[in-house]
N, C-alpha and C positions, 0 to 999 in steps of 0.2 A: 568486421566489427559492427554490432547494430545495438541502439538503446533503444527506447520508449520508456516513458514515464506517465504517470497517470495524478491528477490531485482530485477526485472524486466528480461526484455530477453536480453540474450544473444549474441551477433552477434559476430561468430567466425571470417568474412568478417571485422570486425572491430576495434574487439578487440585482442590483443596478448594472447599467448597461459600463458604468467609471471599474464596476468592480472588474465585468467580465474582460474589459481590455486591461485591466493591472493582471486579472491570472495571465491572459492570454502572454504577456510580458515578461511576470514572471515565470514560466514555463518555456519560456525561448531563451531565459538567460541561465533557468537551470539545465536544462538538457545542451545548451553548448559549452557550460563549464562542466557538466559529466564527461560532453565527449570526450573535453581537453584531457580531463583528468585520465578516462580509458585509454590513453594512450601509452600510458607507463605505467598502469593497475589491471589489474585481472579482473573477472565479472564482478567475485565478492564486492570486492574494496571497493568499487565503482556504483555495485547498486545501493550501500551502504552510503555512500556519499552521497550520492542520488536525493535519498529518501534523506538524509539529513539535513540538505539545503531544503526542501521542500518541508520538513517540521520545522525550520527555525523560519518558516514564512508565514507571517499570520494570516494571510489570505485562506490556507487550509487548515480542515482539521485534524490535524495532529501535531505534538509537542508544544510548541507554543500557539496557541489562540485553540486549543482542543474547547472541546463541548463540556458543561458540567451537567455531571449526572443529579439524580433526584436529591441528596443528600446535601450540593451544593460542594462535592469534591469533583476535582478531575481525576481520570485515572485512565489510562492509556495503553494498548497494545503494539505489540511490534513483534515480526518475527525477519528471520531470513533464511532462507534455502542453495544449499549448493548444489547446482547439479549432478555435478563431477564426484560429491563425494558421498550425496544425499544426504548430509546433515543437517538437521532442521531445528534453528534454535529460537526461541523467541519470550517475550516478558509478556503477560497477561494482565490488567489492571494495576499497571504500577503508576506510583504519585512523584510527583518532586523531582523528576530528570527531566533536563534539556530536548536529550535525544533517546528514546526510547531504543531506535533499532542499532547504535552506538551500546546497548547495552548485551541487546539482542545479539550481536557480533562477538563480545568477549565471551558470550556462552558458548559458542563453537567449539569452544575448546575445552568443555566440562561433558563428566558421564551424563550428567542431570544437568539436559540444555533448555527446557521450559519451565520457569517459574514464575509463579502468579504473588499478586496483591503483596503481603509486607515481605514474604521470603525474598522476594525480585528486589525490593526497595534494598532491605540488607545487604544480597550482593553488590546492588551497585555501590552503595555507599563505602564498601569494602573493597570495591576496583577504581575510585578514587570520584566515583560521578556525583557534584557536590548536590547540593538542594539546592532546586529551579522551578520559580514559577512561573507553569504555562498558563495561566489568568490572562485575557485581554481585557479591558473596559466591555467590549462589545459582545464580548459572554456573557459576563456579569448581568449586564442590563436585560439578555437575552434569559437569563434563567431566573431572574428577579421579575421579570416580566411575564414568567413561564410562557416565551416565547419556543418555539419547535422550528428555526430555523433552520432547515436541511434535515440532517441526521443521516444523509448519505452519504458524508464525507470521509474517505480514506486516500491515503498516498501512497505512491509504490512504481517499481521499477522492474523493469527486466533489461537484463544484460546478456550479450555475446561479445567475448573476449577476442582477441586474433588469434589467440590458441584452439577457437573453437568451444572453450566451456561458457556455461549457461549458470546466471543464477537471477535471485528474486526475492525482491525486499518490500515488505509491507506495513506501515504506520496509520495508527488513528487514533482518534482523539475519543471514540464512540461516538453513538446515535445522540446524544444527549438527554437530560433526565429521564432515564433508563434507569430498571433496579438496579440497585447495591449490589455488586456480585454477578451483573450480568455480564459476560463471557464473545466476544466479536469473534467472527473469523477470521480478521485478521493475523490473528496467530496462533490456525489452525491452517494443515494443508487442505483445507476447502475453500482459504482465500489466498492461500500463498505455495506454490507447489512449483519444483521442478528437478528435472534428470537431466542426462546428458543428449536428451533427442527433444525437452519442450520445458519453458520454463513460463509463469502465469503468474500476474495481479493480479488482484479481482476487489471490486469496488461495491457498496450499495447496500442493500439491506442483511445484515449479517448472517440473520436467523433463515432468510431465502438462500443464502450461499451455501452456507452449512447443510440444510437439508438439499441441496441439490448436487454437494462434495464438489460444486464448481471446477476447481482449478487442477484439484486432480482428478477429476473426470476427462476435461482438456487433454491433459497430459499423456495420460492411462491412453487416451482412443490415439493420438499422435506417437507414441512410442510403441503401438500396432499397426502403425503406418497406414494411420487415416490422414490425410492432408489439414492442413492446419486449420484452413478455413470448413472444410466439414465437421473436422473435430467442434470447431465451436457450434457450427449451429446444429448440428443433434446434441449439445447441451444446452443451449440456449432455448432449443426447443424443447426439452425437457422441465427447463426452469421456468417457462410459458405455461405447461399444465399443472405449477403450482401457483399462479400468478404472479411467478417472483420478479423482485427487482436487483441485478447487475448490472453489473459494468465489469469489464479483464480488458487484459492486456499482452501480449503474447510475442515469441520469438523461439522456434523451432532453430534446431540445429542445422539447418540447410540457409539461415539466416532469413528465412521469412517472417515479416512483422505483420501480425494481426490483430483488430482489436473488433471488440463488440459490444454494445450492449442491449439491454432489453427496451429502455425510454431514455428520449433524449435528454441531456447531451452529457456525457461523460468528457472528463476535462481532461486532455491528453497530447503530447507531443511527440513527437520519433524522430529520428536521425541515425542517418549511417552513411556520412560525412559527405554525401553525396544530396540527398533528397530527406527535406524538412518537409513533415507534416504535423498540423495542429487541427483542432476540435475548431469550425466557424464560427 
């Protein structure tokens, strides 16, 4: 069994030195209550819980303390991937949930598993998920101030069960005041993607992910039995000759944990019950 979890990048230019050890914290205390939790749940369950103790943290952005777009509304992404069964559900610009990728999950089980802006809202409201405001004070002031604080910030998780399957969940709050209508990778498989042989987060500039199909490029070259770590970097070096900016996250079937990105520092922790690492 192996986790990694990811709460977006880092800007030391940005952030306080009080913040970078509150993530660093809270990321040691979400990836050892994943593990506990992985012990009697399977990848889904687990990467879903993952990502939702990491949305109900304001530290990141997604769910609660997300970014507000230009209009002065939040509106949020989230998908999830099974390896095992390849099913790929996820919500696109929905408003008013606690937990986006908690919504993302109940789509699993629908023909029509990706829905955007108020169809997503109506579902949820219809599967019982009440209205929730993800507003901090510290958005507020940031987008009244037309402050650009980050915009790199995504969360997300990869899992390996003791059975061996793989899956991969991903939440964000968006880039912030960003158009009405603009669409993350987030939940798209070009930031969230996996099979039964490689499963991939992926963090950072949405529209560099997308054009570079990130997470399923990972995958794609690892489930042709490129090693994990070459898998990334002839994508990483692909997404170098469009200047782009990532961050992923990764765990192959063979239980190897890989992560990379293009600028530092991508906010991340891993464990498999043996050997903790986190981002310095």
């Amino acid at each position: 069994m192996k986790i990694i979890i990811h709460g977006g990048f880092f800007s030391e230019s940005s952030q306080s030195e009080e913040t970078k050890i509150a993530k660093q914290q809270s990321l040691k205390n979400i990836i050892e209550n994943s593990w506990e939790y992985l012990q009697d749940h399977n990848a889904v369950e687990t990467a879903v819980y993952a990502v939702s103790l990491l949305e109900d943290d304001e530290l990141y952005n997604a769910g609660t303390g997300s970014q507000i777009q230009s209009d002065g509304k939040i509106r949020m992404s989230a998908s999830l991937m099974n390896g095992e069964t390849q099913k790929f559900s996820g919500v696109i610009n929905i408003e008013s949930v606690k937990n986006p990728i908690k919504v993302a999950e109940v789509l699993t089980k629908e023909e029509d598993r990706v829905l955007g802006g108020e169809g997503a809202k109506k579902y949820a409201a219809k599967h019982g998920f009440e209205d929730y405001s993800t507003e901090i004070p510290q958005r507020r002031a940031e987008y009244e101030e037309k402050l650009k604080n980050g915009g790199l910030g995504t969360v997300g998780c990869v899992v390996l069960d003791n059975d061996g399957k793989l899956a991969a969940a991903t939440s964000t709050g968006g880039k912030g005041f960003e158009l009405v209508g603009r669409i993350s990778d987030s939940a798209t498989v070009a930031g969230n993607y996996a099979n039964k042989f490689c499963a991939v987060s992926c963090t950072g500039v949405g529209e560099d992910i997308v054009s570079n199909a990130t997470a399923a490029k990972i995958v794609t070259r690892v489930t042709d039995r490129i090693p994990i770590n070459e898998a990334f970097s002839r994508t990483f070096q692909e997404l170098a000759e469009i200047d782009g900016f990532a961050g992923a996250i990764a765990i192959d079937s063979d239980g190897n944990i890989f992560h990379l990105e293009s600028h530092p520092t991508m906010v991340f922790a891993s464990f498999d019950g043996k050997m903790y690492e986190q981002f310095s």
